[in-house]
N, C-alpha and C positions, 0 to 999 in steps of 0.2 A: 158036234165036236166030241171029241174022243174025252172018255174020261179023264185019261192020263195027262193032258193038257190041261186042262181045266184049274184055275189059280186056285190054292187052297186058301180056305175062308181066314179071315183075319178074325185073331181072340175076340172074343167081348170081355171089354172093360181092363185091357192090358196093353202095354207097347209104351212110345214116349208120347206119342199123340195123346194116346186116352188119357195118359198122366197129366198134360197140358190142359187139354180140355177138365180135367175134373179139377183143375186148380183155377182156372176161370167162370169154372160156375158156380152160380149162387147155394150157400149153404144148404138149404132144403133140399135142393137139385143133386147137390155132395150125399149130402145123407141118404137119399133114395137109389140112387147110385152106388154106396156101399151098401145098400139091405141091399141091391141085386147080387151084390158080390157077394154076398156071406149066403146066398143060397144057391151058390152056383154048388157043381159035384165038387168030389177031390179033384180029380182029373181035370176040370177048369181050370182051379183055384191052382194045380202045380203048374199049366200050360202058362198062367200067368207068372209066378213067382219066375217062372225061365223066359218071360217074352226079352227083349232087351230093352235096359235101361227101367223097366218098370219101377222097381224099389227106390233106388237112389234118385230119379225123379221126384217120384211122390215126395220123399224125404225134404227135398230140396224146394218142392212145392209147400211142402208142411210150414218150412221155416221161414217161406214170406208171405207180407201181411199180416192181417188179424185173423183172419177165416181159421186158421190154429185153434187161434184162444176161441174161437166162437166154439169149434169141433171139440177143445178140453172142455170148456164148458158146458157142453152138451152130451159128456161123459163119453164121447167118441174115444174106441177100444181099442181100433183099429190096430193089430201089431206093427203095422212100421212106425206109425209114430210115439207109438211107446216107447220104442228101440232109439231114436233120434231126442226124445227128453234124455233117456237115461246116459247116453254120452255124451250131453253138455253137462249133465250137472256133475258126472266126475271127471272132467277135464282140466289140464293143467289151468291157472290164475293167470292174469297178466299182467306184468312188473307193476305198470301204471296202468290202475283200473279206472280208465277214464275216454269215454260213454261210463257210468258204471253197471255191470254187466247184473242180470238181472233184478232191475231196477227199470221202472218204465215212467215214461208221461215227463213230467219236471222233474222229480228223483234223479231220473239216468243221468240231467246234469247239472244236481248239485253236487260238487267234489266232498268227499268227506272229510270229514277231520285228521285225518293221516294225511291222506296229500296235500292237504293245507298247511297244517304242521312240518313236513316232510319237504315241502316246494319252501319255506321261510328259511326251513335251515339251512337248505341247498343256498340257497339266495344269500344271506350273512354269511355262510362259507364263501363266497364266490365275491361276497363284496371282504371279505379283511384278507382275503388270498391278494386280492387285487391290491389293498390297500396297503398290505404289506410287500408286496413288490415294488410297488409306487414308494412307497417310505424307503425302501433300499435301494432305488437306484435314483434318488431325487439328490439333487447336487443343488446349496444357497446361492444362487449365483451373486457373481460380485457387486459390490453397494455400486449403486450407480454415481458418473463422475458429479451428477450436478446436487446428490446428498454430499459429495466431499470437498466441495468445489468452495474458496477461502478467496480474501481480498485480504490487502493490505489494510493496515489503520494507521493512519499518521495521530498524531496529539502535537497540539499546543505544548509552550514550553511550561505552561500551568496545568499541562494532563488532560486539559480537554480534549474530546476529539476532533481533530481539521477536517478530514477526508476518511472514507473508505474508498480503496480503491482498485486495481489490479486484477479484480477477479469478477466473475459472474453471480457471486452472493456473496452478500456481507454476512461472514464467518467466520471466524479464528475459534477454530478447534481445541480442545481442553483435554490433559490425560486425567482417567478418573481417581484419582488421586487430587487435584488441582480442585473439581466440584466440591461447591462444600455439603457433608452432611445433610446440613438444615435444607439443603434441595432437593439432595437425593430422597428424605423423608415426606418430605411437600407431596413429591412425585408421588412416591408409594401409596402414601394415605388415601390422597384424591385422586390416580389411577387405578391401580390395582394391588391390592389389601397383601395378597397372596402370592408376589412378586418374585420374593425370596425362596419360598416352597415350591410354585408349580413349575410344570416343564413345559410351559410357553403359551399353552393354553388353560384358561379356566372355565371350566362348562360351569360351575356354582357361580361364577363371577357372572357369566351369561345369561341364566338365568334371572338371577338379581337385577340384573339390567333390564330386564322385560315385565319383572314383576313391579318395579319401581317406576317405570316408564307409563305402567296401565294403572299406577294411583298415582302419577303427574308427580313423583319425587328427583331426586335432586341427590344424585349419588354418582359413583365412579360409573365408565362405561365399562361394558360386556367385551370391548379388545382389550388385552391385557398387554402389557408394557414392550415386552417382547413382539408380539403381532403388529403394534404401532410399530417401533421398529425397524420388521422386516417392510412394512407397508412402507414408508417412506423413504425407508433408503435403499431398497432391493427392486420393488416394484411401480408400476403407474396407479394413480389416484381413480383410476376409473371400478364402477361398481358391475360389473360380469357379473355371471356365475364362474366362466373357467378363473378369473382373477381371484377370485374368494377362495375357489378348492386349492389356486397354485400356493394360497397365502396359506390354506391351512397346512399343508404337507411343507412348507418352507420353514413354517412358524415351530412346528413340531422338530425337524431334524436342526433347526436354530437352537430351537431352547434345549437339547440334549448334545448340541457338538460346541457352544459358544458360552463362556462363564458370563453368570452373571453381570459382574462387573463390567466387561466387556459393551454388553446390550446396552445396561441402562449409560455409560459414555456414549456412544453411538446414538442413544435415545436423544437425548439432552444437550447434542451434538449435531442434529440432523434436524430437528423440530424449530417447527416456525413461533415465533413468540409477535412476530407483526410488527410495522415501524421499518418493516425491512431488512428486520435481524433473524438469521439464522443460528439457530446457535444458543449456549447459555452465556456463552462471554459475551457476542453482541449485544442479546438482550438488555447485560448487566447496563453495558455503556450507553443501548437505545434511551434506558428507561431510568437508570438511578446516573447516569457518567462515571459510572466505577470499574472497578473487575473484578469478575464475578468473582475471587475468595473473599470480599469486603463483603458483600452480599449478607444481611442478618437474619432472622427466623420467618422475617414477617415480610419482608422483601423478596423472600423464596417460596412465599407464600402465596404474594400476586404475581409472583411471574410462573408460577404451577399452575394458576386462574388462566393466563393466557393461552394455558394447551389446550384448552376446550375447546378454545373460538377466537383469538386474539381482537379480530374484528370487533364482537361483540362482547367485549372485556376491559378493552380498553377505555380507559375514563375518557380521553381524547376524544373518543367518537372514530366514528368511521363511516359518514355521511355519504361518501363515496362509491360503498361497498351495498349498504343499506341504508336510505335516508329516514326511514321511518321507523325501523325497528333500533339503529346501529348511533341511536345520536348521542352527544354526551350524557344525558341525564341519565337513560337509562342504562347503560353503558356503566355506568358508575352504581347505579342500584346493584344491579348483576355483579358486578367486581368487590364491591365489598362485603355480598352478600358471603358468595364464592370464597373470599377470600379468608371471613371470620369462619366459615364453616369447616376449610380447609387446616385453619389452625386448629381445632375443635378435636377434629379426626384425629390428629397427630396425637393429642391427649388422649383420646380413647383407646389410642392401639400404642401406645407407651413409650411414641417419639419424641414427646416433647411434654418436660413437664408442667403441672396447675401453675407454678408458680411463675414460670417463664412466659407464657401465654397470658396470664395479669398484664405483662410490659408490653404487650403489644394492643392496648383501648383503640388506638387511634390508625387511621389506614393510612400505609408507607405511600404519600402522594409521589406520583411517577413526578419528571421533570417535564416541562412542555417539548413537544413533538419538533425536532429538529429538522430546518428543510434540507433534502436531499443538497450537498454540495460536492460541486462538481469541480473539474480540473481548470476554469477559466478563471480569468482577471488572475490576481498573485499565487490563486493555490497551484497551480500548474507548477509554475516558476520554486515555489519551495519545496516539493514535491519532488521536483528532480532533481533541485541539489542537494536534498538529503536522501534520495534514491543511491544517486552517485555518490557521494562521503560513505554510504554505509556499505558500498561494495569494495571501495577503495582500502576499508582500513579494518573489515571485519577479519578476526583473526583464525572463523572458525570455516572460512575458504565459501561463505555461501556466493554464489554465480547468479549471474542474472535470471539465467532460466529458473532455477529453482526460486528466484524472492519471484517470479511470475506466477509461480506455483498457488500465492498468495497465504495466508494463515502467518503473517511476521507483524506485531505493533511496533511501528518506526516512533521514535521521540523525541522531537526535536527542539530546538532552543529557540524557535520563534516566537516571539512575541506577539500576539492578536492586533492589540493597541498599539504596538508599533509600528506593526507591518502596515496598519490601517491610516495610521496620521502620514506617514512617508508616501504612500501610494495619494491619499487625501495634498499634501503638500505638492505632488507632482502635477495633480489633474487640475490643482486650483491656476498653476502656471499656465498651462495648454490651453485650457478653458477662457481665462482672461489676455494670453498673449497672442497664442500660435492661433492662427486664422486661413486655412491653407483657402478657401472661398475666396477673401481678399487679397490673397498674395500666393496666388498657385505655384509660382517660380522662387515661392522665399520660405514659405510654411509648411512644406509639403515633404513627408518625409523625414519628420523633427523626432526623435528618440530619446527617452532620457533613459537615466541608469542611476540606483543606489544602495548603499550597504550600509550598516552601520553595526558593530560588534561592541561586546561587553569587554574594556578593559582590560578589566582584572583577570578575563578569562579565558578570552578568545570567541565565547561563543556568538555567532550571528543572531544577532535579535530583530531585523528585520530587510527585508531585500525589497529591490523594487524592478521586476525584469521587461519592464512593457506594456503594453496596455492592456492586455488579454493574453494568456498563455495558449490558447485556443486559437488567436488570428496570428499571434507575434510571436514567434516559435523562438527565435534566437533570445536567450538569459539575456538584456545588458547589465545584469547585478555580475553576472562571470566576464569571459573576457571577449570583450565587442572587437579588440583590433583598433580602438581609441586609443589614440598616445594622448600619457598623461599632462607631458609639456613642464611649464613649470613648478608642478605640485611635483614633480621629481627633486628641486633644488636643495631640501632639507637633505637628502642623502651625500649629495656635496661635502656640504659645509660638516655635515656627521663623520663623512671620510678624512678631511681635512683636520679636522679636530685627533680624532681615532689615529691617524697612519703618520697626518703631520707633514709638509711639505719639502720637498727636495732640493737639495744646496744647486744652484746650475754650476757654483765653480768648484765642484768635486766632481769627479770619474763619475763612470755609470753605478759603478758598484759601491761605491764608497758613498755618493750621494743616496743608495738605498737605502744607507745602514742607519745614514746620521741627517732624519729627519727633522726638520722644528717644528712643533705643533702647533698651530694655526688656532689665535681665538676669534669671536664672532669680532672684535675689534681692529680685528686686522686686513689693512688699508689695500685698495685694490684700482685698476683702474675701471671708471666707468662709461668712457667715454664710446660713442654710434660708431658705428663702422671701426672697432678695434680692430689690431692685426693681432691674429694672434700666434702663440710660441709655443714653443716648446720647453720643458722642464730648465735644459740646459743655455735657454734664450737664443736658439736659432727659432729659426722663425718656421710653423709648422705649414706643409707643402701638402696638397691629396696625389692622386696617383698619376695626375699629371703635371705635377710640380708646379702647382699654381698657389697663391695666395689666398687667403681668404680671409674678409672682415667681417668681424659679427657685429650685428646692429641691435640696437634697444629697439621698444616699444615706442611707436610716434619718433626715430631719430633722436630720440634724446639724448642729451650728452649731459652726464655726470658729473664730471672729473674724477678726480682721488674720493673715494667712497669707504667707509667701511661696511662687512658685512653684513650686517645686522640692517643697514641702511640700505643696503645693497637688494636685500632677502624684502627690504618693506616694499621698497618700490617696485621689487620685481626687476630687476636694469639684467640683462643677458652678460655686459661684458665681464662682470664680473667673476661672475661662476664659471663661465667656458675656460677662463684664464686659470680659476684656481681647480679645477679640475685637471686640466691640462699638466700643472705643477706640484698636483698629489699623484695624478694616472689615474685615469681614467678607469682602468682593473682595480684601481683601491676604492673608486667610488661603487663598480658592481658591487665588489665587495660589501660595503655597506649596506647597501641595497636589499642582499638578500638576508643578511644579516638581519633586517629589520622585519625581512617578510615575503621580501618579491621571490620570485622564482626566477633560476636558468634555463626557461625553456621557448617556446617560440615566441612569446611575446616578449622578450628580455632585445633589447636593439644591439647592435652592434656595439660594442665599446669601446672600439680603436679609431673613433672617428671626435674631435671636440664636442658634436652635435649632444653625442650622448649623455651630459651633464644636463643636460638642458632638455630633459623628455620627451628623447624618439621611442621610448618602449611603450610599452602599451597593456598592463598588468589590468586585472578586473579591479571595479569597484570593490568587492568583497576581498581581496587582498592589497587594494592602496588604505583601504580603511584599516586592516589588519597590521601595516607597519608601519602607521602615523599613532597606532594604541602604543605600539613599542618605545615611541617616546614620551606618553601619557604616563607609562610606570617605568620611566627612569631608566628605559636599556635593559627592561625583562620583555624579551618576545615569547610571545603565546600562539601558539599557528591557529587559524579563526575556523570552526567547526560547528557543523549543523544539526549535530546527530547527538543523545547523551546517552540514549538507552534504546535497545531491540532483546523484543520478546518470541520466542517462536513457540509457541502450545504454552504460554505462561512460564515459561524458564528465560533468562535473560541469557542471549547468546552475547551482546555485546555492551558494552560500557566504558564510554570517552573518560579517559585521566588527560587531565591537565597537563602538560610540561613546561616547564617554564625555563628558557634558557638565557642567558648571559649575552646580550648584544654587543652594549658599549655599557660603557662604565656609567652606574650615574652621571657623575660630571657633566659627561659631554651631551648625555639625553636632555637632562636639564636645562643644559644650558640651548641647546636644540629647541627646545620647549618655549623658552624666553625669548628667544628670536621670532618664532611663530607667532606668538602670544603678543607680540609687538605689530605684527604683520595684521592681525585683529583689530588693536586698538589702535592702529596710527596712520596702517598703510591700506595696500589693497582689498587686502578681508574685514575692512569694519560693516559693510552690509550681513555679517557676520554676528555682530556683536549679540548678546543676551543677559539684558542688565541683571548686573547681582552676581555672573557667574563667571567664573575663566575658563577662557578660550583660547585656543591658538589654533592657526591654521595657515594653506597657503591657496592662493588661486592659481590656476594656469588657464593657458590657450596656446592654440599650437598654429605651425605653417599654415597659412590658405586661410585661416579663422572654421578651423574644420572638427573642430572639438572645444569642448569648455569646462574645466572641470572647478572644485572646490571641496579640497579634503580637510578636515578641523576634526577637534574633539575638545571635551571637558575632562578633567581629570575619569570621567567614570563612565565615557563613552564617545568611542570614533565613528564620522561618518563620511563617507564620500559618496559626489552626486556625480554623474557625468551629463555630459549635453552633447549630441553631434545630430549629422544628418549624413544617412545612408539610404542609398536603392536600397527598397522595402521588397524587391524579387528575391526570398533565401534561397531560390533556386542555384543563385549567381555562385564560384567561388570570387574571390579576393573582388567582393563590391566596392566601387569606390564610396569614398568620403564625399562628400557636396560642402562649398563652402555657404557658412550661414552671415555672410552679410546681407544685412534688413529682413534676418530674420525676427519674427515676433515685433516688426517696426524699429529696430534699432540697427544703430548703424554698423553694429557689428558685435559678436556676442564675445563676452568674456569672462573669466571664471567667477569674476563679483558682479556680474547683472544676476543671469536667473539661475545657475547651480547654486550661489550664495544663499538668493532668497530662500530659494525649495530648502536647502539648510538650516538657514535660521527657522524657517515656519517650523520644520521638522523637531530638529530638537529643543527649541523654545518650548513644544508639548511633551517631549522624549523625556527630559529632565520634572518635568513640575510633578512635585512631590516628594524629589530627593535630595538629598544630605545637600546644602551645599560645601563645596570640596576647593580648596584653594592648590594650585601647582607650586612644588617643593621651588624655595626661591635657589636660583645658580651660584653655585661660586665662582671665584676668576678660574680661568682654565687656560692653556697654551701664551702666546707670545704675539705681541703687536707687529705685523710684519708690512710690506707692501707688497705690492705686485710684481715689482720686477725683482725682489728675490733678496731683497737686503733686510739684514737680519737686526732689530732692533736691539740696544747697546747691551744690554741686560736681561737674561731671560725670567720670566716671569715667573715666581716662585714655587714651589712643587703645591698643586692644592689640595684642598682637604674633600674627604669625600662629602658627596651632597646629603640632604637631609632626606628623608623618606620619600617614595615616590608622591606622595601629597599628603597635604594635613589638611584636618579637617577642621573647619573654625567651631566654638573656638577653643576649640583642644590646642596646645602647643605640637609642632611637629614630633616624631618620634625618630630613632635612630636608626640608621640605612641598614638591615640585615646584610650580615657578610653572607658572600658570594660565594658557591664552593670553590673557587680558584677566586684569590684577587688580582683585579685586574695590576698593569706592572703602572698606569701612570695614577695607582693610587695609592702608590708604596716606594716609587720614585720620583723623580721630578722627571718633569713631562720630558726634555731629551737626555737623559741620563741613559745613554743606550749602552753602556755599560752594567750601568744594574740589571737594565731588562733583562739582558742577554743572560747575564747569571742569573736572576730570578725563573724564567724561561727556561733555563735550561738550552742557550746560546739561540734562542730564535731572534731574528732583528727588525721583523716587525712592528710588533708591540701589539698585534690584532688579539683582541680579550673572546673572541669565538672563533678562531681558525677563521682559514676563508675555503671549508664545506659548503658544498651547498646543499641546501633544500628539497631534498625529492619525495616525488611521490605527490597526485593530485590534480588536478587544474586550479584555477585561483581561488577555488572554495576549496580545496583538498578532499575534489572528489574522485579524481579516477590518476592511475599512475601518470605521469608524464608528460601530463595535459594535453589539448588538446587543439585543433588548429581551427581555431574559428574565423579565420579570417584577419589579414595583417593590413596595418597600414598602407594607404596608398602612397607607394613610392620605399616604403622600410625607410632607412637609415643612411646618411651621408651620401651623396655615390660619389664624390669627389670632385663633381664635372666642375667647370670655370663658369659657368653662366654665374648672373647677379642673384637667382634664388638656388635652392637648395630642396632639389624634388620632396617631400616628405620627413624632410627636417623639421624640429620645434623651433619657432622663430622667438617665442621669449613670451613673457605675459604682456598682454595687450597691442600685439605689435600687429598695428591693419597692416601692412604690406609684407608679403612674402620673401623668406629667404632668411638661412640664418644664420648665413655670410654674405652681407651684400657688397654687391660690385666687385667683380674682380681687378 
């Protein structure tokens, strides 16, 4: 082959090959390998230096592996890798030296003390950047509803508490003004020391917690007052970590956006003290029956013990909770321990001084642990009628929804013991009479009803609405739609007295003017099946010009009666006739004058019927205007409510009024008729030795009601009796007649409303004054019934003596009236004086004839309300021999109350 063809030879020991290879071979191998090189010529040694890639290989061979370090340490000369040390070691640093750069073996990666230092500070930078972002844009979110969430609290009329009720926790909220001191210090001492000073959180406080915790002491906890709190009324009880960080970033923009004052109200306000009580005001009432500003040093002392653990603080026990650790004894070791140590503190940190802490040796024992009570049996039923009174007549416009809002103490005039012997007096009835198993068609569906109010004052001191306010929804202490029947008659004979009856042989007008007053002696006809008249002696006709005769009780016949005699036996003809001959409008009049109301329970009055009790008023207002004759013609409207608190401020408070019915005279002498009606006639199942009484019975058409309303000078009660469908679904239920109910042959207002009366206040009274009724003096003119006027009128009277005396004080004298009445300053028809004393009025009415608004029959809501009316209402006129829903008179078994046309 030609020379020129011929490949030229490849270098020795140059190119990327050879470089490759001499980086793969063994050290020795390397070395022998460069002593070939270092004795090649020049001209070699530049053929290499120009092969390609030879240098920067080598280079790049040099720098991996050990074989380097073997070749530095084997004093290897060689120029390229002389050249390749010498530009790593003046080569730029790198930020973060980390492999660290010439450093070998475990060195290369321990970080040094810069980047340790240097990565911490980054780190603390990067957590308070963070955390100061977090603090600026963290917003307290709002207290949650069920930390503000409030009930009502009713009280006894002796302040204890009846009920909480209306809301989701028993709590009535406090403004921190209202806390007292001695709490507020309690708290500080034995929470958190540094309350005042820090800004919501204490790390020194945290600490201490931890330190005291690991020698097993007995000091404040490490959350500080503030952190508790936001814990309980911002956020949930559960233990995170996220719930702890959200507490501590809440806790912090809390205690720098929210004063003081603020937190620890909200504290002391939200926190459980056990028992059930939320709150510092409920506590007060759980644990001592007060409110919380009565609260003293040492009683703020064990209810600050309760923030620990209430469970396990309370002397009670909490056997429930924890049976072995949580029981009374120990329970009580813990709490008085807690409690001495709490006072202790106060002295140490300068809340309370050596000397005051002396008066407190002995530990403030809580009261016993009261059971839950609920809205059934009577609470129900008092509960709503002082619900209702306090909406009716609060003046500062609070609304229903808002008292649902809960946080109002309602305060009411009920009596414990009364309420309890009246409900006790009803059940004793039912129990022993009503038998609805024996007599499904006679017992079944039997209801009572009663009231009874304070006199002097109006107030309701005990109601009685049913059996259970839980099963029996409709009040019967309010108005059932019962006609009262003859327990209406007093208003009669009041109007009769009061307005005085009309001449028949004078004009319409002239006979208005020139009435004669009517005394309880004056003579009436009594005879069954009367016809009866008209004022002016035509004979009265209904709308279809028929007749009609009123009948007695059993047909009885009379004859000439007076009324006094009239009122004892209870006899119908009398009263329909002398209603009929005052009007009927003079006896509403009276009516309400006394108490009743013009509203749907008030019956028609343009029909005779209505003298003789087709209306149908509540027990709590037939009681309320039978008091009006108890003190002499001062009516008092009967209320359930005295005092409402809302955050510890009184929004409302009951005044008295006392207004001008009838004159003494004629109350009195009202009073002595009744009080006859007691002792001689219908109502002596009444009687109560030793005391005075007066009262009336009634029973109405169909035997479909039974009532008995009395009082003593110092307390009225009325009972009702009927039977109604028990479906309140129904409206206008009918009445069921109750003959053989309870085994008798038919009920009347002196069998079992009598007795349940007497049993009632036979206990109501024992233990007070007794009280004797102001004796009557002569009043009006001896008349008869057909209108002839007796030869002489009876002489003007003197006014009565006080509304009672007490034995054996002698009576005292009648306070004047702010208007006197005109028949106590003239003679009873002197209706010329009146007119001039009056100022030409020719009534003689001593209260206007206003009516009474505002209320239902407890004076709870405006207007009243329509619970349901009589089956049939009031007169209809028809000619049949009964009279649908008419009062047929006291004790009359047979219906109708006009018989036989």
């Amino acid at each position: 082959m030609s020379e020129h063809r011929r490949k030229a030879p490849q270098p020795q020991g140059g190119g990327r090959a050879a470089a490759r290879r001499a980086a793969q071979q063994p050290a020795g191998r390397r070395t022998d390998a460069s002593r070939r090189a270092t004795s090649v010529s020049p001209s070699e040694a530049n053929d290499d230096e120009s092969s390609y890639g030879g240098r920067a290989e080598a280079r790049r061979a040099a720098q991996r592996g050990g074989g380097g370090g073997r070749r530095r340490g084997g004093g290897d000369s060689s120029s390229h890798e002389g050249r390749g040390r010498g530009r790593e070691g003046t080569g730029k640093k790198r930020f973060i030296d980390y492999p660290r750069a010439g450093k070998y073996g475990f060195r290369r990666w321990v970080p040094s003390w810069r980047l340790v230092s240097g990565l911490c500070l980054g780190f603390l930078g990067l957590m308070m950047g963070a955390a100061g972002i977090a603090y600026a844009l963290v917003v307290p979110p709002e207290v949650k509803d069920l930390a503000t969430a409030q009930n009502n609290v009713y009280y006894w009329a002796d302040d204890t508490q009846m009920v909480a009720t209306g809301g989701s926790v028993n709590r009535q909220s406090l403004d921190y003004a209202q806390i007292p001191e001695s709490m507020r210090n309690a708290v500080i001492s034995a929470e958190n020391k540094s309350f005042e000073t820090d800004r919501g959180i204490d790390p020194m406080g945290i600490a201490r917690a931890f330190y005291n915790m690991a020698r097993g002491g007995d000091t404040q906890g490490g959350s500080t007052i503030t952190q508790q709190y936001v814990k309980n009324s911002m956020l949930t009880q559960d233990q995170t970590l996220s719930r702890k960080v959200k507490e501590l970033f809440i806790t912090l923009k809390v205690g720098e956006t929210v004063g003081k004052n603020e937190v620890m109200e909200g504290y002391l306000n939200v926190s459980y003290y056990g028992r059930g009580a939320s709150g510092l005001q409920a506590a007060a009432r759980a644990y001592y029956d007060k409110d919380a500003n009565e609260l003293n040093e040492s009683e703020c002392a064990f209810l600050a013990t309760l923030l620990k653990g209430a469970s396990y603080y309370d002397p009670a026990g909490a056997p429930d909770v924890d049976p072995v650790n949580a029981t009374p004894e120990k329970n009580r070791k813990r709490a008085e321990e807690r409690w001495s140590w709490i006072l202790d503190e106060q002295v140490k940190d300068g809340r309370l001084s050596a000397a005051k802490r002396a008066e407190f040796a002995k530990f403030p024992e809580p009261i016993t642990p009261r059971k839950d009570a609920k809205l059934g049996g009577q609470t129900g039923y008092l509960v709503d009628l002082a619900t209702k009174y306090f909406l009716a007549h609060n003046e500062e416009g609070v609304t229903e929804k808002e008292l649902a809002r809960g946080g109002y103490e309602i305060h009411t005039t009920f009596d414990k013991e009364k309420v309890t012997e009246l409900e006790k007096s009803i059940t004793k009835v039912l129990a022993a009479k009503i038998d609805p198993e024996k007599r499904p068609d006679k017992d079944t569906h039997v209801e009572f009803g009663g009231a009874s109010v304070d006199t002097q004052t109006g107030a309701i001191v005990a109601t009685y609405g049913g059996r259970d306010a839980t099963e029996h929804y409709t009040n019967n202490a309010d108005a059932t739609g019962a006609q009262v029947g003859s327990t209406f008659k007093p208003f009669v004979l009041a109007a009769a007295m009061q307005y005085g009856k009309r001449n028949p042989e004078l004009g319409k007008e002239q006979s208005e003017a020139e009435r004669t007053a009517v005394s309880p002696k004056s003579t009436y006809n009594g005879d069954n099946k009367l016809k009866i008249h008209n004022y002016d002696g035509s004979v009265w006709l209904n709308d279809d010009g028929k007749e009609w005769l009123q009948t007695n009780d059993g047909d009885k016949d009379y004859g000439d009666i007076d009324l006094r005699y009239a009122m004892q036996e209870s006899a119908n003809s009398p009263f329909v006739q002398l209603g009929m001959d005052v009007g009927t409008d003079k006896v509403k009049q009276a009516a309400m004058a006394a108490g009743l109301r013009d509203d749907n329970y008030m019956a028609d009055s343009s029909v005779p019927s209505f003298s003789i009790g087709t209306s149908s008023p509540s027990a709590i207002r037939m009681a309320g205007s039978y008091a009006t004759f108890a003190t002499s013609g001062k009516q008092r409207e009967p209320f359930s409510v005295t005092e409402v608190k809302h955050k510890g401020e009184v929004i409302f408070q009951h005044k008295t009024e006392t207004k001008p019915a009838f004159p003494s005279v004629i109350a009195d002498n009202v009073t002595d008729v009744l009080k006859n009606v007691v002792e001689n006639g219908t109502g002596t199942p009444a009687q109560i030795p030793g005391r005075d009484v007066a009262g009336k019975t009634g029973t109405t058409d169909g035997n479909k009601s039974a009532w008995f309303v009395g009082y003593t000078p110092q307390l009225s009660t009325a009972v009702s009796m009927f039977r109604m469908d028990d479906d309140e679904t129904k409206k206008n239920r009918p009445f069921l007649e109750m003959y053989g109910t309870g085994g008798e042959k038919s009920i009347h207002g002196a069998s079992f409303p009598a007795q349940i009366w007497h049993d009632y206040m036979t206990e109501a009274v024992k233990g007070t004054k007794v009280v004797r009724f102001p004796k009557p003096e002569p009043y009006g003119d001896t008349l008869f019934g057909g209108g002839a006027v007796s030869p002489s009128p009876t002489p003007s009277p003197t006014p009565s003596p006080s509304e009672s005396s007490e034995e054996p004080d002698p009576p005292s004298p009648t306070p004047s009236s702010p208007s006197p009445s005109p028949s106590e300053t003239c003679a009873p028809l002197d209706w010329e004086c009146r007119n001039n004393q009056d100022g030409g009025t020719t009534n003689g009415n001593s209260n206007g004839n206003g009516t009474n608004n505002g209320g239902t029959t407890d004076g709870s809501t405006d207007g009243g309300t329509d619970a349901g009316t009589s089956e049939g209402g009031t007169d209809t006129g028809t000619t049949e021999g009964t009279t649908e829903g008419t009062t047929e008179g006291e004790e009359n078994d047979r219906g109708g109350i006009f018989g036989g046309g």
